[in-house]
C-alpha positions in Angstrom: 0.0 0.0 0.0 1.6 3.4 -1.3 1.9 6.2 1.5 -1.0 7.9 -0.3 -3.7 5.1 0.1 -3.1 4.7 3.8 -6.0 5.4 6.0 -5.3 8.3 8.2 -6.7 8.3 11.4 -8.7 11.5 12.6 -9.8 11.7 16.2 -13.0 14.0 16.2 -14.0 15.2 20.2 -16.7 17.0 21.4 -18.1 18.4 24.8 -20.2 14.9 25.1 -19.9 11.9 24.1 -22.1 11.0 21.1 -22.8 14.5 20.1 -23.7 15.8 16.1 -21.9 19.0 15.3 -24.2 21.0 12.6 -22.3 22.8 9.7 -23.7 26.4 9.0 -25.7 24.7 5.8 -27.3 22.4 8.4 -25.5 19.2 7.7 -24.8 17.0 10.5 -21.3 15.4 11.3 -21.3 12.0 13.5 -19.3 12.8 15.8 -17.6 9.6 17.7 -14.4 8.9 19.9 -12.5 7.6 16.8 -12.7 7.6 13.6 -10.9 5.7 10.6 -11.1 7.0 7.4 -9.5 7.0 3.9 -8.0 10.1 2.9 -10.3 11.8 0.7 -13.2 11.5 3.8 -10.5 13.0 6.0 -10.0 15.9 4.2 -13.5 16.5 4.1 -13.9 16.2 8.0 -11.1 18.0 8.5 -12.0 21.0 6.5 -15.9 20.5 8.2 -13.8 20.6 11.7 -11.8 23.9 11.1 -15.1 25.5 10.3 -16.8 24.0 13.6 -13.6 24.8 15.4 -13.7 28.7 13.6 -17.3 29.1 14.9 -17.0 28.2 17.9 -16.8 24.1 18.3 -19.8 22.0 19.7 -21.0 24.9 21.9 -21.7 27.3 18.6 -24.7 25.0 17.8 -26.4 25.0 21.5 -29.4 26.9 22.8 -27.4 27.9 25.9 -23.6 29.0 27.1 -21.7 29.0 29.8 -20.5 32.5 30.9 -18.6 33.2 34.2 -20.5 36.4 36.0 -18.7 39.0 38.3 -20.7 39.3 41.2 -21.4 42.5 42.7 -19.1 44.7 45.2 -21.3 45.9 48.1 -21.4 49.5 49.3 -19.3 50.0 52.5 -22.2 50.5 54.3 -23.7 47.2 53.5 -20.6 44.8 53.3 -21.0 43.3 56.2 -20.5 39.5 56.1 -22.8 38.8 59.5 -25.6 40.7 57.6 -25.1 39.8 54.1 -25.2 36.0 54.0 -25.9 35.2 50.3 -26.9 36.1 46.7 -29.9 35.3 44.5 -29.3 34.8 41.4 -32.5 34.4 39.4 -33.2 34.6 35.0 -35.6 32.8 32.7 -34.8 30.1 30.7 -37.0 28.2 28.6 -39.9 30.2 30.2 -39.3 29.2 33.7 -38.1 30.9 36.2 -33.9 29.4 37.5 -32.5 29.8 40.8 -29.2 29.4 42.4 -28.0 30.4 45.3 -24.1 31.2 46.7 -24.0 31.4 49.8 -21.3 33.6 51.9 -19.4 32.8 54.5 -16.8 34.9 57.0 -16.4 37.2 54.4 -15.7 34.1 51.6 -18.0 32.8 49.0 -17.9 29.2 49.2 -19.8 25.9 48.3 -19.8 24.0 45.1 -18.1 27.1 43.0 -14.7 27.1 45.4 -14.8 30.8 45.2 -12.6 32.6 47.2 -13.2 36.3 48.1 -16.6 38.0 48.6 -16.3 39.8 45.0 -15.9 36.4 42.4 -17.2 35.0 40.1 -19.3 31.9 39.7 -20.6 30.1 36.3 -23.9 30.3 35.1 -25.6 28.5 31.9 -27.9 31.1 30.0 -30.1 30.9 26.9 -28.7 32.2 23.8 -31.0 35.1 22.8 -31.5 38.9 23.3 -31.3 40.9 26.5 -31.6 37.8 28.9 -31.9 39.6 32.3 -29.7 38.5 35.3 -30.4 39.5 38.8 -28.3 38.7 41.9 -30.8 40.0 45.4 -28.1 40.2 48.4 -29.6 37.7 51.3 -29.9 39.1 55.0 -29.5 36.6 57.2 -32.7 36.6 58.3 -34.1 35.9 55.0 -34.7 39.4 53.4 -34.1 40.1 49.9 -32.8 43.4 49.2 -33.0 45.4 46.0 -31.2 43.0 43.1 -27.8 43.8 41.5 -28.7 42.9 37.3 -27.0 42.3 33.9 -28.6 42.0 30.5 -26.6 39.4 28.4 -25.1 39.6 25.6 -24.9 43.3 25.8 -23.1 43.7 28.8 -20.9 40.5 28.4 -16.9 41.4 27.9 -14.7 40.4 25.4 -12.9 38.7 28.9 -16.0 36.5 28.5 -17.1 37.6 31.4 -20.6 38.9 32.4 -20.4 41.4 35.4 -23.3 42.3 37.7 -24.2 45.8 38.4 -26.4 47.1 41.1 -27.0 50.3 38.4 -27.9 48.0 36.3 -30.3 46.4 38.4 -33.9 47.9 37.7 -33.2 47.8 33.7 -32.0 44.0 34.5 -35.4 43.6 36.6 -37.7 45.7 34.1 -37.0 42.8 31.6 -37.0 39.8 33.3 -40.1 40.7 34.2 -41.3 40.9 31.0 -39.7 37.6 30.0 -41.6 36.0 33.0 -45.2 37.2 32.0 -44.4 36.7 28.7 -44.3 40.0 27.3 -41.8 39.9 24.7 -38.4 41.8 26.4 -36.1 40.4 23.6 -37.4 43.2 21.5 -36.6 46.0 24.1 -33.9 48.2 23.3 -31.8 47.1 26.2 -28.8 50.0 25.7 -31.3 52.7 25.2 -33.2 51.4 28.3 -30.4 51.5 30.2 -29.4 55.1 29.5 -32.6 56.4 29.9 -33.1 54.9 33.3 -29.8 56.5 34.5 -30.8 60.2 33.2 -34.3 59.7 33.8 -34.4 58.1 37.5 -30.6 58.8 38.8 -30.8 58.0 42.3 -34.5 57.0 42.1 -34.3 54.4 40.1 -36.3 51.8 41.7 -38.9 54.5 42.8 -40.9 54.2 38.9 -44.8 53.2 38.6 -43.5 49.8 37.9 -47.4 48.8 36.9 -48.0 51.5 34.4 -44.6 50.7 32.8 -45.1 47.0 32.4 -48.8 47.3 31.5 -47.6 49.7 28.9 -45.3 47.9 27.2 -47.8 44.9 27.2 -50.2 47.4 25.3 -47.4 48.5 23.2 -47.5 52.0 24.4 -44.0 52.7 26.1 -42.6 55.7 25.9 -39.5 56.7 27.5 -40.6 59.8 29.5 -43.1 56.8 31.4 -39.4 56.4 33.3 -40.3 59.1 35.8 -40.0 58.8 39.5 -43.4 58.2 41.7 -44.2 61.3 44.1 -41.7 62.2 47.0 -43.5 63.6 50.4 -42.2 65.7 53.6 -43.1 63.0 56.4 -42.1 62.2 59.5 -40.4 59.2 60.7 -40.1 58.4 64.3 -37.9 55.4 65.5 -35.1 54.1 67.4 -32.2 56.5 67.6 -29.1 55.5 65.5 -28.4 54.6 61.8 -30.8 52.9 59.1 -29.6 51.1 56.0 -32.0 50.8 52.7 -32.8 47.8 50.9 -31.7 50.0 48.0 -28.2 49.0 48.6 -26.7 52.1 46.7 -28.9 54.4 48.6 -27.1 56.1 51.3 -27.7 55.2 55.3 -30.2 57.5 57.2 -29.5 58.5 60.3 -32.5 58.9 63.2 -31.4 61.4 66.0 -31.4 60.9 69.8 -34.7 62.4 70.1 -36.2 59.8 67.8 -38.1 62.0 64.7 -37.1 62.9 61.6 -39.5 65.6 61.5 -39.1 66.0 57.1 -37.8 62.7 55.9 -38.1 62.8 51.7 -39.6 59.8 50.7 -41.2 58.7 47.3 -44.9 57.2 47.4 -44.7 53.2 48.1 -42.9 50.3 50.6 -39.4 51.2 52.1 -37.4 48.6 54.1 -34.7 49.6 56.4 -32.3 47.9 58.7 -30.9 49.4 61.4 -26.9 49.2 60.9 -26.5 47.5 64.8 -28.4 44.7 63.0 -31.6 44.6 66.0 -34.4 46.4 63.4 -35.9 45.9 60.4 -38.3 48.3 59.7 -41.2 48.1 56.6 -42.8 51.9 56.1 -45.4 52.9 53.4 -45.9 56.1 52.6 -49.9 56.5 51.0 -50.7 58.8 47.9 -51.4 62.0 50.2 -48.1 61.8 51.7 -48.8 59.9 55.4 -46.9 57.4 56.8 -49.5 54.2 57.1 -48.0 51.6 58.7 -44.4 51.4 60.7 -43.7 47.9 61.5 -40.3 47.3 64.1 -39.1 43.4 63.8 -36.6 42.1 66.2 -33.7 40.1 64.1 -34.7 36.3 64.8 
């Protein structure tokens, strides 16, 4: 046999065993552990495999990817390792709602990821589409979520490969994944515009926007930008326990009550506000009503 009829022996791998690799014409290529083959059928698997390998390998062809996501700095006020004990992380996939949580521990993130420091990374399999929405809610240790960190993928993923989470990013992240969840179509959102427009709009109120009107009108197919406009602020007065208050809006800055109790002309926007008291012995839940009072001020012990 002359050196140019010899079969030449091609070893074709995958990411699983027993896979097909597709071509970009929509052939499939067997793809096994070993393959034999004379050398004109090399040369066409060969060439077949450069293209795969150019595009991406077995992964290209998937519904999903695997993407390593920063997760977020806290504030100084709020990285605390005895108070924060975890993070959320929660985004729709195949119209369900996914969870996972990563837990922290004496200021390390630790459990099946091996992470190291409280500011990581962990890995996280996403669908392959438009503006899938990521959010990461900071755990208290007594089980209260506070306001998510977020990241829309692919537009905010790096050419690092990685993903990071932002707690700017957060009510853009959360505007969409609710859409996804009811089913409202948030692939078609302009996800860069919505995150600009947020920031100029909303600045430091960014989580205080008629979340209702907004989603109902972009189920209606009325959304307008200038909708992104903070609810109502009111003058009220808030009376509790002397000493300082964190938010649940992590970015929001702490509030401090005075010895004598009152803050006689506290600015707060119309809705629910959660705050923690920074010696870690309150949480607090107040709601401020439509004409500006303060209904309901509920004090919980830690458990």
């Amino acid at each position: 046999m002359s050196a140019s009829e010899r079969p030449i022996r091609v070893v074709l791998r995958c990411r699983r065993r027993g896979a097909t690799a597709r071509t970009g014409l929509g052939a499939r290529v067997p793809v096994q552990p070993m393959a034999v083959l004379g050398l004109g059928a090399a040369l066409t698997v060969v060439t077949a495999l450069a293209v795969l390998i150019t595009l991406g390998g077995c992964e290209h062809f998937s519904d999903t990817y695997s993407l390593r996501v920063t997760l977020p700095g806290l504030p100084a006020h709020w990285d605390d390792p005895e108070e924060i004990s975890a993070y959320e992380l929660r985004w729709i996939q195949y119209g369900a709602e996914r969870r996972k949580r990563v837990v922290l521990t004496g200021g390390a993130l630790n459990g099946e990821n091996g992470l190291e420091t409280r500011r990581s990374q962990v890995r996280i399999t996403l669908p392959k589409r438009p503006n899938v929405a990521l959010l990461a809610y900071p755990l208290t240790r007594d089980g209260v979520l506070l306001q998510p960190a977020g990241t829309i993928a692919p537009l905010r993923l790096r050419s690092s490969g990685r993903l990071p989470l932002r707690f700017e990013d957060g009510p853009a992240a959360y505007l969409l994944y609710r859409l996804d969840r009811d089913g409202r179509g948030g692939a078609r959102v302009n996800a860069a515009r919505l995150l600009r427009e947020i920031e100029q709009r909303l600045g430091a109120l960014r989580w205080w926007m008629d979340w209702i009107a907004v989603l109902d009108a972009f189920e209606r197919g009325v959304f307008r930008v200038t909708m992104l406009r903070p609810v109502r602020q009111h003058r009220v007065a808030v009376c509790l326990p002397p000493g300082e208050y964190r938010s649940a809006d992590v970015l929001a800055p702490p509030r401090a009550v005075p010895e004598s109790g009152c803050v006689p002309d506290a600015l707060l926007a119309e809705g629910v506000h959660r705050w923690f008291s920074a010696d870690g012995h309150l949480t607090v839940t107040l709601e401020v009503t439509h004409d500006g009072r303060v209904a309901r001020v509920v004090a919980l012990r830690d458990r």
